[in-house]
matplotlib code that plots the C-alpha trace (Angstrom):
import matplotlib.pyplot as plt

x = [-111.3, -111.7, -111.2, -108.2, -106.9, -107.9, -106.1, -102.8, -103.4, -103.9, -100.8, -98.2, -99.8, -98.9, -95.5, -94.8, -96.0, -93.4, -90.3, -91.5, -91.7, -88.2, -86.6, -88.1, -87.0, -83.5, -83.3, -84.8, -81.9, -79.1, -80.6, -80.0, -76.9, -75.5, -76.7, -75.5, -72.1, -72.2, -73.3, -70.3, -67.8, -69.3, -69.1, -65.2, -64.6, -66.5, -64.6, -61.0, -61.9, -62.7, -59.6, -57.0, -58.7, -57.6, -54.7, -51.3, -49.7, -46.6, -43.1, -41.5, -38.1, -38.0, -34.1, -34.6, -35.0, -32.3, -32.3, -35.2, -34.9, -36.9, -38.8, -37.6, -34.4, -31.1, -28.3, -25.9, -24.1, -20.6, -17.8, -16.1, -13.5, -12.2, -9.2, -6.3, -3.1, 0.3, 1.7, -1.3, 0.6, 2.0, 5.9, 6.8, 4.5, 5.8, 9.3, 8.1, 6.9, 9.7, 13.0, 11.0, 8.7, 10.7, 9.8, 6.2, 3.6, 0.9, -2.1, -4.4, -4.4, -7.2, -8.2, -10.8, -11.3, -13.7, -11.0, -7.8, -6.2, -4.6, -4.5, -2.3, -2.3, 0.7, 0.9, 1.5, -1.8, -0.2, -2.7, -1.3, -2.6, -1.2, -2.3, -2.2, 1.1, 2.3, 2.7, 2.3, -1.4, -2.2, -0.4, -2.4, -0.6, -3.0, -5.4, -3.3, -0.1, 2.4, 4.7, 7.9, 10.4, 12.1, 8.9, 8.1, 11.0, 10.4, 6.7, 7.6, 10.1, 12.9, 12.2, 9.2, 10.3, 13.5, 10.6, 8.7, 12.0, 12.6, 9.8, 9.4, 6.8, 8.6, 7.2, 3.7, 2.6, -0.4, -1.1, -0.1, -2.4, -0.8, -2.7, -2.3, -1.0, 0.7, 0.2, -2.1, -0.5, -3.0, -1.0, -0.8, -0.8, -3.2, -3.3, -3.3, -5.3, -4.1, -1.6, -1.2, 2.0, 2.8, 4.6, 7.7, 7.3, 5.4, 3.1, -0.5, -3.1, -3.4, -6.2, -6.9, -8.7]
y = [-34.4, -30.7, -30.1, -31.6, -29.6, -26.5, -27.6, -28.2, -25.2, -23.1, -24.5, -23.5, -20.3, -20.0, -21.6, -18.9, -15.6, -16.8, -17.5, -13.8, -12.2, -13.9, -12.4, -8.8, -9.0, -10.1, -7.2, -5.1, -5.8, -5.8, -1.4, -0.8, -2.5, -0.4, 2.5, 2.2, 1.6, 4.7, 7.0, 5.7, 6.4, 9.8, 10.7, 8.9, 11.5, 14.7, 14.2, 13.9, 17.3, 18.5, 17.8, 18.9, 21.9, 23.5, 25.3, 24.6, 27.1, 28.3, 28.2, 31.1, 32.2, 33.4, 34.9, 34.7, 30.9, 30.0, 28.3, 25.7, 22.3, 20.3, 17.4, 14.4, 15.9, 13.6, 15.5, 14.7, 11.3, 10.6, 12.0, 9.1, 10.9, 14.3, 16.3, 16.5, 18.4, 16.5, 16.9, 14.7, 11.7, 9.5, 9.7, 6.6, 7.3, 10.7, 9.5, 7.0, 10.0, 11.9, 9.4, 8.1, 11.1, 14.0, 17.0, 16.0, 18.1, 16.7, 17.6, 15.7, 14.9, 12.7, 10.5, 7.7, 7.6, 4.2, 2.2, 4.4, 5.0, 7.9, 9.0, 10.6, 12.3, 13.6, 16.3, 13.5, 12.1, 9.2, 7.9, 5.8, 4.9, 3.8, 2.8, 4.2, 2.6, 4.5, 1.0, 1.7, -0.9, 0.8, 2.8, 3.1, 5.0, 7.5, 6.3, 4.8, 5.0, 2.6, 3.0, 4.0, 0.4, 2.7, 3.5, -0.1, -1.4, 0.7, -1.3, -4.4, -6.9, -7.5, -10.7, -9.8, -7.0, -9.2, -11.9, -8.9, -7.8, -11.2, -11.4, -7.8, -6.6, -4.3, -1.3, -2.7, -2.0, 0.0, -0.3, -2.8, -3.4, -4.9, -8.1, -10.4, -13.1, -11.3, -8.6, -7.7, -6.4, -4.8, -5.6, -3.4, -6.4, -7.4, -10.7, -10.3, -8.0, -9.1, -11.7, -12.1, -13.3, -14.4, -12.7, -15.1, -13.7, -16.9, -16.4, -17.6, -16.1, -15.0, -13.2, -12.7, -10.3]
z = [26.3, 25.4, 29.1, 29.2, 26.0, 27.7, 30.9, 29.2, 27.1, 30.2, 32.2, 28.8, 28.9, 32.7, 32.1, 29.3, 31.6, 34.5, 31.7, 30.7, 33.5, 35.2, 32.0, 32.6, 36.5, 35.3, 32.6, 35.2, 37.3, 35.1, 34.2, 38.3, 38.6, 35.5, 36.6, 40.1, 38.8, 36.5, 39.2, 41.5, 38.3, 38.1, 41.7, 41.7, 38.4, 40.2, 43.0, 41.4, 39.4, 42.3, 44.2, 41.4, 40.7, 44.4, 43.9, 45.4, 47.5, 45.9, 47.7, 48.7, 50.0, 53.4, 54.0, 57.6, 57.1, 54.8, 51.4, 51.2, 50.1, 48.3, 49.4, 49.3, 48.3, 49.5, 47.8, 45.3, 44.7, 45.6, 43.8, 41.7, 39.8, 39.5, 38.6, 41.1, 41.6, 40.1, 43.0, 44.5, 42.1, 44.2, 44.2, 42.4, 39.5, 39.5, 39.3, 36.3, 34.5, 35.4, 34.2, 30.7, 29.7, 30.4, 28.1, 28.0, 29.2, 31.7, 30.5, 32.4, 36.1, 37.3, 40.4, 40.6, 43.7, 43.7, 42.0, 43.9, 40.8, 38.9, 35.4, 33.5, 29.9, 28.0, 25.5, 22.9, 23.3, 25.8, 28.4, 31.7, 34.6, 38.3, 41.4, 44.8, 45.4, 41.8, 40.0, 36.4, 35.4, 32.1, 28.8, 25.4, 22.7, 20.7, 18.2, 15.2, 16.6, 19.0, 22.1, 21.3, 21.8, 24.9, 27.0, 26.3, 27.6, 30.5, 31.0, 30.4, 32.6, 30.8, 29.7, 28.1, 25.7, 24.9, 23.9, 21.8, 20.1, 19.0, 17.0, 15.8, 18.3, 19.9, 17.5, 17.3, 20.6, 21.1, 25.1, 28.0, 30.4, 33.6, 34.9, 38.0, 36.2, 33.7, 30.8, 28.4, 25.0, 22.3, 18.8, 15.8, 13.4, 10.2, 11.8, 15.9, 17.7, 21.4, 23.1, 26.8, 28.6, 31.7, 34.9, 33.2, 29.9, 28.6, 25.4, 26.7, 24.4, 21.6, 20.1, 16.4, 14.7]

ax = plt.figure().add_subplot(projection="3d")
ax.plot(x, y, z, "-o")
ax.set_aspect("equal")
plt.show()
């Protein structure tokens, strides 16, 4: 009986000193593996130092050569707009300009030459703009103030203006923008801010403040 006990004493005690010693191997391991990975983190470091630390060799200007550019360098972007001689206006706009702002001075000049259009600005603070064929697409009065009713009736067909002096529009107009279908009209009015008519001078939007 008592060597039985001692048996089963002796085989715990033998079960216990392997659990032990396959934790001391696995700590044992886990040490090496971090140290391994800290020396590779300091040799990645030392070696980055190292390699920032050479100085660059500085540019220099050889006349002989001609100026030096830059690498990677691809130049400017496009020009998209830019001031332009009057006279660069096409002639129809110019005549516009001409017959219904005469006695105003041009005071700006300017192409976009993405969209092909032209702008124009008065002395009085008037901005238009045409297209290359010197249709008139755009007219904005300064801020707080409206076309007078005889430039508008120079925008406008006809039709329409008769249709905007009917209802008292006429002096409330602060730009026309010229549309495919139609026009756009921007309203000095407590109540409308925009109203849009047709090529036929048909009311099709309005827009309220």
């Amino acid at each position: 009986m008592i060597n039985i006990f001692a048996m089963n004493t002796l085989r715990s005690l033998n079960l216990r000193v392997r659990l032990l010693t396959c934790r001391i191997l696995s700590l044992i391991m886990a040490v090496t593996t971090a140290a391994g990975a800290y020396h590779a983190v300091a040799e990645t470091n030392s070696s980055v130092t190292t390699t920032s630390a050479v100085p660059t060799e500085k540019a220099t200007y050889d006349p002989n050569v001609g100026p030096q550019v830059p690498p990677g360098y691809m130049g400017i972007g496009p020009v998209v707009s830019g001031s332009v001689d009057y006279s660069k206006v096409p002639e129809k706009a110019r005549k516009f300009l001409s017959k219904h702002c005469d006695g105003h001075a041009v005071v700006l000049c300017e192409k976009s030459f993405l969209k092909n259009t032209y702008d124009v600005g008065l002395a009085d603070g008037i901005v238009m703009r045409f297209n290359a064929k010197g249709d008139l697409i755009h007219i904005k009065a300064p801020a707080n103030y409206t076309l007078s009713p005889a430039l508008l009736k120079a925008v406008v067909p006809g039709k329409l203006y008769h249709l905007l002096n009917h209802n008292g529009f006429d002096s409330a107009i602060e730009s026309v923008d010229r549309l495919k279908g139609g026009y756009s009209l921007e309203v000095a009015d407590p109540v409308f801010e925009k109203v849009l008519y047709g090529n036929s001078g048909v009311l099709t939007l309005v827009v309220e403040k």
